[in-house]
N, C-alpha and C positions, 0 to 999 in steps of 0.2 A: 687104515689109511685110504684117506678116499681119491681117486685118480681121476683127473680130468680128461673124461674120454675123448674131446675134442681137439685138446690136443696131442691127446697119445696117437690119435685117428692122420693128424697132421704132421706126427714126425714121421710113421711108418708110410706117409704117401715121401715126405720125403727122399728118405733112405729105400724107398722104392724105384724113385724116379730117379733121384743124380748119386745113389749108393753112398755107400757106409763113408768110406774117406772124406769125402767132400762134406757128408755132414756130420761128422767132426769136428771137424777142421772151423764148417761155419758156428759151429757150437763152442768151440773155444774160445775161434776171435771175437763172441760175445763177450762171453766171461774175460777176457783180456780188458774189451773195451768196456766194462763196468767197474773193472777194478781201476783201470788209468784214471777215471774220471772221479772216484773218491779218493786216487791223489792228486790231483790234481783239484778239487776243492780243499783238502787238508792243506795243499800250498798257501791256496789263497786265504783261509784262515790265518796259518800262521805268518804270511805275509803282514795280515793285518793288525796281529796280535805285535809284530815286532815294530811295525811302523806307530803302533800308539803307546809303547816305551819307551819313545825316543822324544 
């Protein structure tokens, strides 16, 4: 497995500089706001799928 040293180089200045909690924290409300956003297009998919059965 090949590891992108740049940004392995880039979390640990992270979690160096504003510590492990915080980045966390900002590390999930990524993954939070990736996952909202592919519901949030399945919405509007199926918005679309039900407005052209009618």
């Amino acid at each position: 497995m090949e590891v992108n040293l740049d940004l392995l180089n880039g979390f640990t200045e992270i979690i160096a500089n504003v510590g492990f909690p915080i980045f966390i924290s900002m590390f999930l409300l990524n993954r939070m706001e990736m996952k909202l956003d592919h519901i949030v297009d399945a919405l509007t998919e199926l918005t679309k799928v039900i407005a052209d059965d009618q």
